[in-house]
C-alpha positions in Angstrom: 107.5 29.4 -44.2 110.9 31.1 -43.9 112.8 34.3 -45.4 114.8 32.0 -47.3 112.8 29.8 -49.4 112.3 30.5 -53.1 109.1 32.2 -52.6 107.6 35.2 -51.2 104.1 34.5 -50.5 100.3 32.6 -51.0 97.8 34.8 -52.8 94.5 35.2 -53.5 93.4 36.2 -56.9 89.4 37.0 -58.3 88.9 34.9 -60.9 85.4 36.7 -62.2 83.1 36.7 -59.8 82.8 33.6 -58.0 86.1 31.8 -57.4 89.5 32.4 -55.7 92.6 30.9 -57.3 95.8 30.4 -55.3 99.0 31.3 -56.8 102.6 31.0 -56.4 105.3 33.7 -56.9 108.7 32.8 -57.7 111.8 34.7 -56.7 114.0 32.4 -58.9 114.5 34.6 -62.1 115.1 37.6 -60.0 118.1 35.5 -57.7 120.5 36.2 -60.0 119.9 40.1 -60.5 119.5 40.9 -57.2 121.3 39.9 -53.5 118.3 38.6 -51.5 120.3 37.7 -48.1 120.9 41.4 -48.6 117.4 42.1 -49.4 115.6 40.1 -46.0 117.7 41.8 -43.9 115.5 44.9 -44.1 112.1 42.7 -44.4 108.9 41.5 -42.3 107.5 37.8 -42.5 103.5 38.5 -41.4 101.3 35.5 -41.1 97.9 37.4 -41.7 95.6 36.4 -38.9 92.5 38.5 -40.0 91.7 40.9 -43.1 88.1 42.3 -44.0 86.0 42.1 -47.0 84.7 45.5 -47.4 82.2 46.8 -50.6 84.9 49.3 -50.8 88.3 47.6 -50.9 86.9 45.0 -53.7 85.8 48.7 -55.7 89.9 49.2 -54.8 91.1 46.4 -57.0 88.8 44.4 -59.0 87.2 47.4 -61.3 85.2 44.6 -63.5 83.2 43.4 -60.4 82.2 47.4 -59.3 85.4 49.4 -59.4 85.2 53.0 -59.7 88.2 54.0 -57.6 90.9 56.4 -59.9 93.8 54.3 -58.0 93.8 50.5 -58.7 96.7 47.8 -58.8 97.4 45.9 -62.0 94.9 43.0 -62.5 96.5 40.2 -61.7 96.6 41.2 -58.2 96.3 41.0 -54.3 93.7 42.3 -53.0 92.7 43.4 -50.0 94.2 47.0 -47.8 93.7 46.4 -44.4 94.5 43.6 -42.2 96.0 42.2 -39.1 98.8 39.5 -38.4 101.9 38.9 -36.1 105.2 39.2 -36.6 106.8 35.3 -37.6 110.4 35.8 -38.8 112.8 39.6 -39.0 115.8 40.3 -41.2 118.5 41.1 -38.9 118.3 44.7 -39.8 115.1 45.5 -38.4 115.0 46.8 -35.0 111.2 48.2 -34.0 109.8 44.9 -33.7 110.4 41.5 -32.3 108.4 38.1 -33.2 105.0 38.1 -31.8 104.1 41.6 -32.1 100.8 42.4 -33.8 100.9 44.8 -36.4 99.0 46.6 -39.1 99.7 47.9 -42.7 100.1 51.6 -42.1 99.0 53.7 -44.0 97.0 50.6 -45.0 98.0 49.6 -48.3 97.2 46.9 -51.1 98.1 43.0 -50.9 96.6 42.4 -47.5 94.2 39.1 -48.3 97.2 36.6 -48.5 98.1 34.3 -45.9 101.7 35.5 -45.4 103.1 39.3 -46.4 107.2 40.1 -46.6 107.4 43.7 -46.5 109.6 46.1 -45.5 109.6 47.2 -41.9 108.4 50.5 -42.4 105.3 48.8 -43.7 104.5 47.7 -40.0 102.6 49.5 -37.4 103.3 48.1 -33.7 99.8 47.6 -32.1 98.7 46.9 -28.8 97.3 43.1 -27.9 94.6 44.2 -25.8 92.1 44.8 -28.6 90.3 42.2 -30.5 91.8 41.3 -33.6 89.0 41.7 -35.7 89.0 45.5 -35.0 92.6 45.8 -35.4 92.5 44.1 -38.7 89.4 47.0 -39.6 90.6 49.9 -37.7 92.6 51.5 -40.7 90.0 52.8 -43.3 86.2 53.1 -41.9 87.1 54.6 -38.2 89.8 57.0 -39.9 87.1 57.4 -42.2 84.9 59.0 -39.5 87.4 60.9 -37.6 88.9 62.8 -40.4 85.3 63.9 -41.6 84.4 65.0 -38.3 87.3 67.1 -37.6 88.4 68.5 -41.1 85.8 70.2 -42.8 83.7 72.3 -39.8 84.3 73.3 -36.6 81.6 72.1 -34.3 80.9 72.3 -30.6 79.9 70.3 -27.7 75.8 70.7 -28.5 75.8 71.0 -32.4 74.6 68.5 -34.6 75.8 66.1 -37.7 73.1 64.3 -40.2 74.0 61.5 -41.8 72.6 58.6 -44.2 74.1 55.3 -44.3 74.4 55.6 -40.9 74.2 51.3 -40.9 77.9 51.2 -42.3 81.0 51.0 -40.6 81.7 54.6 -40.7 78.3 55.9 -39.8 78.3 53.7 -36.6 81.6 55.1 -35.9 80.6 58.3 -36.8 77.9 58.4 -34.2 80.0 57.2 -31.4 82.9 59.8 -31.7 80.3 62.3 -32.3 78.9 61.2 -29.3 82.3 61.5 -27.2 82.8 64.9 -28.2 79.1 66.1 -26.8 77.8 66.0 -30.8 74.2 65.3 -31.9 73.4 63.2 -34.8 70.5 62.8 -36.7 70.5 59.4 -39.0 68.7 58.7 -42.2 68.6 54.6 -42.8 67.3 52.8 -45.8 63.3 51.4 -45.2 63.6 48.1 -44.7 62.4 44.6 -43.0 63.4 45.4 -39.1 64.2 48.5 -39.2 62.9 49.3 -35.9 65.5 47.0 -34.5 68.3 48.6 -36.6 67.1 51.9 -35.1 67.3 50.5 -31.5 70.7 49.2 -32.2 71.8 53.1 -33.1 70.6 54.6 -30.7 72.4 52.2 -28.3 75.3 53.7 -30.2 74.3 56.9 -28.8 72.6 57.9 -32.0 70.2 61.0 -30.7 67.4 60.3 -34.0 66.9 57.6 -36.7 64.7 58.0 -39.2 64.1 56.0 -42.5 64.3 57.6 -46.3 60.1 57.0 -46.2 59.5 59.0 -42.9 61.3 61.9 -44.3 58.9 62.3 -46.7 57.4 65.4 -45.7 57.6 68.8 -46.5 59.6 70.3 -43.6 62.3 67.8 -42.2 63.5 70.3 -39.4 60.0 70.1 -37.7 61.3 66.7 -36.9 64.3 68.0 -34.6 62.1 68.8 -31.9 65.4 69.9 -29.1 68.1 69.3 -31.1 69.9 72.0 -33.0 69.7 72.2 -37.0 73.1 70.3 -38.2 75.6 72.5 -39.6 77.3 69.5 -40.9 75.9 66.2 -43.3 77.6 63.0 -44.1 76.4 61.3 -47.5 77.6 57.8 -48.7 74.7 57.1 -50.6 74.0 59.5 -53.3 70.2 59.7 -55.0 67.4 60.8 -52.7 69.3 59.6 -49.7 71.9 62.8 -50.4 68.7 65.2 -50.7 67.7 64.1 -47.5 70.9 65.0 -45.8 70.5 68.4 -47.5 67.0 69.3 -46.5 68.2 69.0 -42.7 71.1 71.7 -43.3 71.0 75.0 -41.9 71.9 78.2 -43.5 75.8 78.2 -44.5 76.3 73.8 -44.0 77.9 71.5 -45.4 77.4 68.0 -47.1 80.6 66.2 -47.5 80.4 63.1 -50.0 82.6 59.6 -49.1 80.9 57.0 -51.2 78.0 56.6 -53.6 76.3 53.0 -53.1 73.3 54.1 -54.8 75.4 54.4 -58.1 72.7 57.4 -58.2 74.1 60.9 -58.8 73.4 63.9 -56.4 71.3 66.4 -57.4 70.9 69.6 -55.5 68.3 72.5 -56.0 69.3 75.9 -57.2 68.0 77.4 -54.0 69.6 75.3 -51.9 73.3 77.0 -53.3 71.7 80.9 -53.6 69.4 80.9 -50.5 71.0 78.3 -48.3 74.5 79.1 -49.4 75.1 75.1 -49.0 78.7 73.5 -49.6 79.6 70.2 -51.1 82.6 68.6 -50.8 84.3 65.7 -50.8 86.3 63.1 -49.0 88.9 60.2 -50.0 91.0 58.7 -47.2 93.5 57.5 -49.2 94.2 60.9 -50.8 94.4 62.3 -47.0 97.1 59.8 -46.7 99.1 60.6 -49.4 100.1 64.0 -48.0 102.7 62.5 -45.7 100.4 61.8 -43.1 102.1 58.7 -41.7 102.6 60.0 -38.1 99.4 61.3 -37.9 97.6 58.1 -39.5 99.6 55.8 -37.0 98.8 58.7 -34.0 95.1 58.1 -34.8 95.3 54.6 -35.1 96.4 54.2 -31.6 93.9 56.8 -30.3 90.9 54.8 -32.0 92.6 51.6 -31.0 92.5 52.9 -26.9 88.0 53.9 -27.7 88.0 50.4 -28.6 89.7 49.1 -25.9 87.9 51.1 -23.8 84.3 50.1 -24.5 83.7 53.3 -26.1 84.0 52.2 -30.0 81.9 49.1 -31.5 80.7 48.3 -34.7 79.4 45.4 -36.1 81.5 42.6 -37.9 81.0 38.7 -38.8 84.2 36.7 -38.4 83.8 34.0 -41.3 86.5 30.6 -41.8 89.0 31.4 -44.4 87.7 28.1 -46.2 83.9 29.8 -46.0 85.5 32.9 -48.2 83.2 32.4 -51.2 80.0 33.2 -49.2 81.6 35.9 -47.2 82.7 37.9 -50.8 78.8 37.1 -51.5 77.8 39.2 -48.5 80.7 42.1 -49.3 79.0 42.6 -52.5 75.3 42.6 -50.8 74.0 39.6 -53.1 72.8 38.1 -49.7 70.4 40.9 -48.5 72.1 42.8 -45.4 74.5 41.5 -42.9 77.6 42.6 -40.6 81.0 43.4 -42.2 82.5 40.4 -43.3 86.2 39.8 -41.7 87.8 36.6 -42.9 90.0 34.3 -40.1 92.5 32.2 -40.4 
């Protein structure tokens, strides 16, 4: 594929629920309004090399399969906001990159599940190729995710502790690893299920401090269960329903629960004492929103820093690369039809 032919790019489209159509998008009727040897100059050819299916970026742009998100593209549309690819052909205005460079949508944006992307060059973040690519394709939303929330909202020392549920997902695990390098407990709520004392093992190998499940919590005093470690003056909920309340019994006087997702579809519900005797917070967090503040520096700046815990052995999560052509049961397993298994990152 070159800058010149009469077509910008491959891409996928949901077609309800269970099929991908491929579709062509023709720059013929806009030739004649517009100069495009004028406009490639300034743009990027990307062959996409890996992008993720996350429960979250289908809520991004397909509302009528779960979509709750206030920003959404116009259905028909790409899909997809993170992903990973290297650079194939450059207009002969760009100068930060050179073909064969990796690089990243940054701030991650929409359009990524496609097998080639023309963008402009500011589009493009230079990574390095000593990472695997299936991190650098999911390194944008879930690890950012975690950092932000760790660093924004309270100010904790080397000691304190965090409580979480979903501590399973991409950014719980992360969340208990950079707690973790900054000398920060956490205390992790998981779902009951069918080997969960495996999926507690596997946490803890993290360098999660506890794991419990929703049922073992059911007790009347929580904080009985700390034994050394300090009440957490800071809770993590991406669950909603009983799974939130749990996160709030384990809060010490003056804490705060801050809200990133709500899988349960189940609202939060919080006891009048909790606000009058406890003088608990709630808020809220939304990546994308963070972004939108002109926080491109310090998006790509953490990028790279998340990028080097990677490369460094000090940053892992779980993912499941899946064939391009196996797509179909990988969108399956994004939207949990299949019981539970790794994030789903599609290859080409």
């Amino acid at each position: 594929m070159r800058c010149s032919e009469n077509y910008v790019s491959i891409y996928l489209k949901l077609k309800g629920l269970a099929t991908m159509q491929m579709l062509l998008l023709n720059l013929s009727d806009l030739a004649a309004k517009i100069d495009v040897k004028s406009l490639f100059r300034l743009l990027v050819l990307i062959p996409v090399a890996r992008f993720p299916f996350w429960f979250s970026s289908l809520t991004h742009f397909a509302p009528f399969v779960i979509g709750v998100y206030p920003v959404r593209p116009q259905i028909p549309a790409i899909g997809g906001y993170e992903g990973v690819g290297e650079v194939h052909a450059l207009g002969s205005a760009v100068n930060s990159l050179s073909v064969g460079d990796w690089v990243i949508p940054s701030p991650p944006s929409f359009g990524t599940w496609q097998t080639y992307i023309v963008k402009e060059e500011s589009v493009w973040h230079k990574i390095n190729k000593n990472v695997p690519m299936e991190y650098a394709a999911t390194i944008t939303v879930n690890p950012l995710t975690a950092l932000r929330m760790l660093e924004d909202f309270v100010k904790l020392n080397s000691g304190e502790s965090i409580v979480q549920n979903g501590a399973t997902s991409i950014v719980g695990q992360c969340i208990i690893q950079l707690a973790r390098i900054q000398g920060i407990c956490s205390i992790n709520i998981i779902r009951d299920r069918a080997g969960s004392e495996e999926v507690k093992e596997k946490l803890k190998r993290l360098g999660a401090d506890e794991v419990y499940t929703e049922s073992q919590l059911e007790v009347k005093n929580v904080k009985s269960l700390l034994g050394d470690l300090p009440e957490p003056l800071l809770g993590f909920n991406c669950v909603g329903g009983n799974a939130a309340s749990l996160v709030l019994k384990f809060l010490r006087q003056g804490g705060t629960m801050v809200t990133y997702g709500g899988m349960s579809k189940k609202p939060i519900t919080v006891p009048t004492s909790s606000f009058i005797f406890k003088d608990l917070s709630l808020r809220g967090f939304w990546l994308q929103k963070w972004m939108s503040s002109d926080k491109a520096k310090d998006c790509r700046a953490m990028i790279d820093y998340v990028l080097s815990l990677v490369q460094s052995g000090k940053l892992k999560y779980e993912m499941e690369l899946v064939p391009f052509d196996h797509f179909n049961v990988a969108l399956d397993k994004a939207l949990g039809k299949l019981v539970s298994h790794p994030k789903q990152v599609i290859k080409f």
